[in-house]
TITIRO-254049 format. One record per atom (N, C-alpha, C): x, y, z. Coordinates in steps of 0.1 Angstrom, whole numbers, plus 5000, padded with zeros to 4 digits. Example, Ala and Ser with C-alpha at 12.3 -4.5 7.8 and 13.67 -1.06 7.14 Angstrom:
<recs>
513249435078;512349555078;513249675078;512849785071;513749895071;512950005079;
</recs>
This chain:
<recs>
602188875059;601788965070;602188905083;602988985092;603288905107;602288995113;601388925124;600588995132;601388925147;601289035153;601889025169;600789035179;600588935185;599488955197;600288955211;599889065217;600189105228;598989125241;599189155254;598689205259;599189245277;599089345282;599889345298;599889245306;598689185307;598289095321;597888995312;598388855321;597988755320;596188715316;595988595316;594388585317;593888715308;593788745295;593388805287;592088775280;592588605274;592688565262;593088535252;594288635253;595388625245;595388515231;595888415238;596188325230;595088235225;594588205237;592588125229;591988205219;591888355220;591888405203;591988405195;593988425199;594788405188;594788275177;594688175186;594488015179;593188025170;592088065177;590488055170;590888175161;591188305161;591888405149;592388345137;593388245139;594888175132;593088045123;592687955132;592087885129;590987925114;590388045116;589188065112;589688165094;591288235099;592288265089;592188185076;592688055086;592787895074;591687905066;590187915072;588887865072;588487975058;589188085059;588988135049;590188185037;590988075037;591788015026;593088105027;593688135035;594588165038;596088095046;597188095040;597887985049;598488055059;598487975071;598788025085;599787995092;600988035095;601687965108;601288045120;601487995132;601188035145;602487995150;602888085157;604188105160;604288155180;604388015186;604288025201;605388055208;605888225207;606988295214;606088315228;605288295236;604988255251;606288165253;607488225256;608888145257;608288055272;607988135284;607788085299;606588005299;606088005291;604587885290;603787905275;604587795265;604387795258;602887685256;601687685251;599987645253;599687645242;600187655230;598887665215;598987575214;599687435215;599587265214;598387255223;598387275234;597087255239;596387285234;595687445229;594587505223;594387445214;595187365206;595187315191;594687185194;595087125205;594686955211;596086895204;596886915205;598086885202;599186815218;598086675224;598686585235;600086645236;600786595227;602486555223;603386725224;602586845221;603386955218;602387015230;601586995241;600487045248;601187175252;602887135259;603187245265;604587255264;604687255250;606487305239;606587115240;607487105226;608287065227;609587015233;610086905239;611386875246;612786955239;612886945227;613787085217;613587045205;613987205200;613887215186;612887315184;612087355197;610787455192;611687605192;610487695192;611187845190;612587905192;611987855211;613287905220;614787855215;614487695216;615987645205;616387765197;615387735186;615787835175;616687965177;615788035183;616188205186;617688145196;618088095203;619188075211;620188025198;620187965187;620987905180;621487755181;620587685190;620587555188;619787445177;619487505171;618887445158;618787565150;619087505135;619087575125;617887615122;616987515118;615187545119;614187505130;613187575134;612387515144;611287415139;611087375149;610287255143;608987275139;608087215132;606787275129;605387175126;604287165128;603487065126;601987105118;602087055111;600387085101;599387025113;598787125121;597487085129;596687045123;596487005116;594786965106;595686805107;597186795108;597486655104;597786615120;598186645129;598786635140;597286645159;596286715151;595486735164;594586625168;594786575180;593886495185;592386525185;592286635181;590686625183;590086605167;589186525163;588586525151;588286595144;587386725147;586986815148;588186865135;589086895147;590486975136;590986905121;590986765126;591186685116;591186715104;589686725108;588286745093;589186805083;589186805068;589686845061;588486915052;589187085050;588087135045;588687155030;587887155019;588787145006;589687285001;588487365006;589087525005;589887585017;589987505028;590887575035;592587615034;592787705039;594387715040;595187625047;596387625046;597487565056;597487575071;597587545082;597487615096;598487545100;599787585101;600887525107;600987615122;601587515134;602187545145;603187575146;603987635146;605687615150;605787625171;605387505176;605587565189;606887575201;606187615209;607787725216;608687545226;609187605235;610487445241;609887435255;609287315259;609087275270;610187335284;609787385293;610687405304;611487515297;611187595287;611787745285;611387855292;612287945287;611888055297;612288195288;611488305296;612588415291;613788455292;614688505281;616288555279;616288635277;617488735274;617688925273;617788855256;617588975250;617689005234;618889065229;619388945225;620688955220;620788975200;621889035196;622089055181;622188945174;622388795179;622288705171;620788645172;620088655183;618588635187;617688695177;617888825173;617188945169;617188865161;619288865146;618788845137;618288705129;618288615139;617088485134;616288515137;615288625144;614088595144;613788685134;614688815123;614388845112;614188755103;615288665105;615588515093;614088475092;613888435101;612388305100;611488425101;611388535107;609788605102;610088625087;610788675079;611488715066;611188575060;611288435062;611288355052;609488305058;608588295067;607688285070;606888365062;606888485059;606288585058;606088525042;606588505037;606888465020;606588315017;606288235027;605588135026;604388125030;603888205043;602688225043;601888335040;600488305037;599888455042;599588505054;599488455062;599888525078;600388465086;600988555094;601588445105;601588545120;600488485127;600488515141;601588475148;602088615156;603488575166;603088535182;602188465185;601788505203;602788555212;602988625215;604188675224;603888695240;604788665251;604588675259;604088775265;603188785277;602488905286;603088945295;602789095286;603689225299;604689275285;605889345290;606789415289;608389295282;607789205279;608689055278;609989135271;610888995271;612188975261;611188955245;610188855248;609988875236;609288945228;608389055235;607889195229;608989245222;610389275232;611489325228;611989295215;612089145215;612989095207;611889145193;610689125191;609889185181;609789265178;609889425187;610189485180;611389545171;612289465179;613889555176;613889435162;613389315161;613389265145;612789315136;611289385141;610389445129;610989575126;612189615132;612289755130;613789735119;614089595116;615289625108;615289655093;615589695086;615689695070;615489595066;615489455069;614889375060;613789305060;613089345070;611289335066;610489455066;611389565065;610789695059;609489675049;609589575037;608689575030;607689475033;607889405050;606789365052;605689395058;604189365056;603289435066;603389385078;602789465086;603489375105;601689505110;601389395121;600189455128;600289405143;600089475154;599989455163;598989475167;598089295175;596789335188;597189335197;596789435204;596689405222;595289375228;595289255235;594289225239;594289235257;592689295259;592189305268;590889275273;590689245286;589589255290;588589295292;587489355296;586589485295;586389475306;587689565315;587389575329;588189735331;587989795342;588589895342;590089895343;590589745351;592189695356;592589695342;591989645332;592489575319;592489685311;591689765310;591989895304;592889965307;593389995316;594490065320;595490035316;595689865320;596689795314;597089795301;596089815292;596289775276;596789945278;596390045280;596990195276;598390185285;598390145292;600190125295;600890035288;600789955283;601789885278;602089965264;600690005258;601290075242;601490215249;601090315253;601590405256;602390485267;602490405276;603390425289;604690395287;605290425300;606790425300;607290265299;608090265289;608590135282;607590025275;606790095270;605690015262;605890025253;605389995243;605389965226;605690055223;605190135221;605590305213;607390365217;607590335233;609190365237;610090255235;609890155234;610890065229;610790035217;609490055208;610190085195;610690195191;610690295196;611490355190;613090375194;612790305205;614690295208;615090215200;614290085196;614589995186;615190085170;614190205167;614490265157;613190255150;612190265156;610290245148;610390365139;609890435135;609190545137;607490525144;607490595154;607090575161;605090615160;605090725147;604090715140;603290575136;604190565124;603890425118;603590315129;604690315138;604190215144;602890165153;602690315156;601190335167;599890305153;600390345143;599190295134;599790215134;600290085134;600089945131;599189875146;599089975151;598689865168;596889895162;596189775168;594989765176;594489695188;593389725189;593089665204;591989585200;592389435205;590789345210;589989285222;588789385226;587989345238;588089155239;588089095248;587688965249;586788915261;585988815263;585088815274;584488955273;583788985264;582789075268;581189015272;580889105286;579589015290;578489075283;577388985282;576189045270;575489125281;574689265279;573789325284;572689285288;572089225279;570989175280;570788975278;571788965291;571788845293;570488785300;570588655299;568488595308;568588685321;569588625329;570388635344;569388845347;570688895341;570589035341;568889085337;568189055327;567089085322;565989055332;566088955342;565088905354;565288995364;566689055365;566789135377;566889315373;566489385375;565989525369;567189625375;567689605389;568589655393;569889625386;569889475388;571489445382;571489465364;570289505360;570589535338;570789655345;570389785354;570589895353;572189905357;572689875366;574189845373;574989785359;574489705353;575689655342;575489775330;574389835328;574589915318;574890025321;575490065334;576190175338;577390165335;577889995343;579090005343;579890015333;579289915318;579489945306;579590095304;579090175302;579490345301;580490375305;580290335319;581690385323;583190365317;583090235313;583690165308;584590235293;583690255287;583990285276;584090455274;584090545287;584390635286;586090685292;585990525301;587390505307;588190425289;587490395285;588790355272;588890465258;587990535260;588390635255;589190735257;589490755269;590390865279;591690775277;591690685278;592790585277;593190555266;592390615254;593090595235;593190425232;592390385239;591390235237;590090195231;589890335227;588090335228;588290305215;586190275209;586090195200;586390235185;587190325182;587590345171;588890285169;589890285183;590990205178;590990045180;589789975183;589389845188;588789785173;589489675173;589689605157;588089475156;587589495172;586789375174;586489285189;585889245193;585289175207;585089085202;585388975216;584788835221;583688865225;582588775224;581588775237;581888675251;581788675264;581688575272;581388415268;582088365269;582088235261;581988085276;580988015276;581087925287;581787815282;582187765274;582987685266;584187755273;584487865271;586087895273;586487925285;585287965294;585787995312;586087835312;585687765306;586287575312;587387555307;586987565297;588487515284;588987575275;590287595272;590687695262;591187615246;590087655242;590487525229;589387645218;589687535203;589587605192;587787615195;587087695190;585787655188;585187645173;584687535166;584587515153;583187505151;581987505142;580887485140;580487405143;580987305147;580487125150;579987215166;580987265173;580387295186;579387375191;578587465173;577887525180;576387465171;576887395163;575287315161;575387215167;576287155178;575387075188;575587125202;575087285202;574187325209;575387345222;576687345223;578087325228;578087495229;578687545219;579087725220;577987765214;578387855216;577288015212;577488065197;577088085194;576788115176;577888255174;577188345186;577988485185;579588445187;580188355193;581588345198;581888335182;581588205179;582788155163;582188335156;581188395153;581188475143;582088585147;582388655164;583188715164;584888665157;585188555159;586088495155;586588545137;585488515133;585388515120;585588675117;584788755123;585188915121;586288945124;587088895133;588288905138;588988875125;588988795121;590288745110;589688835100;588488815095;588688945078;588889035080;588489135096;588789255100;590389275099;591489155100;592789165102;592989175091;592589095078;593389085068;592789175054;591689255062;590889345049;591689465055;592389515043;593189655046;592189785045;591489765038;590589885038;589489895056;589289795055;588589775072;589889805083;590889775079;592189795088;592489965090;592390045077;592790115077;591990245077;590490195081;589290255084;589090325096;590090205107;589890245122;591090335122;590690455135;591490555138;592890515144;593790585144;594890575153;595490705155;
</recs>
């Protein structure tokens, strides 16, 4: 399965998901690459605690790859490679969690025929070595949105499954944002199909994931009577603006909660941090719904589109 995470605007979450998504995947015995197409700022070495790949590789990572300067991209078993302990840990039932990450001081390029077809080659031989493999792709309208879709649309991963998130924030800016990129002018839906999508299929492959969602009945909010009434408006509103926007919660695969761990740091969060009293219990379980929600097809195929 290739899953593509996407989203319009920066500061999503995007990728601190994606990593704790990819992470919790493993956790429940699945083998994983994570594949950091963020060409202009490649970060899951960081999220991973990966000092040495924090922010790409000097070469040999993706961008290499896709340009034709290396035959294979380089790749690292995180469970063997992360500086944090934590990751170390070796769980007996877990899966594989491999990084393949993107080239220090890269950037984005236009999508070219030889570009495309290596990035068929390695999603095509990835796909068959793992059971999933998250693509992070860069934010907005990228080369490499592009380049993913015009590869997912060739004959030779026809018989692969391919899912796209778009992740957003739960704000009214961010809402907007996520309904333009999949359905506005040159968004997912129109450049796959210039790609050659069908353009059906492809809008069923997309979902959407809320991140930073603030709790309602937070201490803060619950002391002040005015401000629970103002948040639980604006929440309504909210969700009557993502439903007009073909965001609402039927096509939404799952939420983050607000996480104070992650407004500091963007890194994995694992049980060690929330039995000592570190993160919040709700963050990893969203985590955890996140990844069975991805890979249980009947739950996949439950939500509307």
């Amino acid at each position: 399965m290739l899953v593509f995470a996407s989203s319009d605007k920066g500061g999503t979450g995007r990728s601190v998901t994606s990593c704790n998504v990819a992470y919790h995947l493993s956790l429940q015995r699945h083998d994983v690459a994570y594949l950091d197409f963020d060409f202009g700022s490649p970060t899951a070495g960081a999220i991973f605690e990966i000092a040495k790949v924090d922010r790409g590789i000097d070469h040999g990572g993706l961008h290499s790859y896709v340009v034709g300067d290396v035959a294979n991209p380089q790749s690292l078993e995180v469970r063997d490679h992360s500086d944090r302990q934590g990751l170390r840990a070796t769980h007996a039932k877990a899966g594989r969690l491999v990084l393949y990450p993107g080239d220090r001081g890269g950037a984005e390029f236009s999508s070219k025929p030889g570009n495309i077809q290596r990035c068929v080659e390695l999603f095509r031989r990835l796909d068959q070595e793992f059971d999933v493999c998250v693509v992070d792709l860069s934010a907005g309208r990228s080369h490499a949105v592009e380049m993913a879709l015009e590869a997912t649309a060739q004959s030779e991963l026809a018989s692969v499954a391919v899912r796209w998130l778009v992740f957003h924030r739960w704000t009214r800016q961010h809402i907007v944002a996520a309904h333009g990129l999949v359905y506005g002018e040159h968004g997912l839906l129109d450049t796959g199909a210039d790609a050659g999508h069908d353009v059906g299929r492809l809008e069923d492959s997309i979902r959407f994931v809320r991140t930073a969602v603030p709790a309602l009945n937070s201490p803060l909010a619950a002391g002040r009577a005015a401000q629970a009434k103002w948040l639980r408006t604006c929440n309504d509103e909210l969700k009557q603006l993502a439903l007009r926007n073909r965001v609402g919660h039927s096509r939404t695969l799952g939420e983050t909660p607000m996480e104070p761990v992650l407004q500091w740091r963007e890194q994995v969060i694992s049980d060690a941090d929330v039995a000592g009293n570190i993160a919040n219990p709700e963050t990893v379980q969203s985590f955890r719904e996140l990844a069975w929600k991805l890979t249980d097809p009947v739950v996949w195929e439950a939500l509307a589109t």
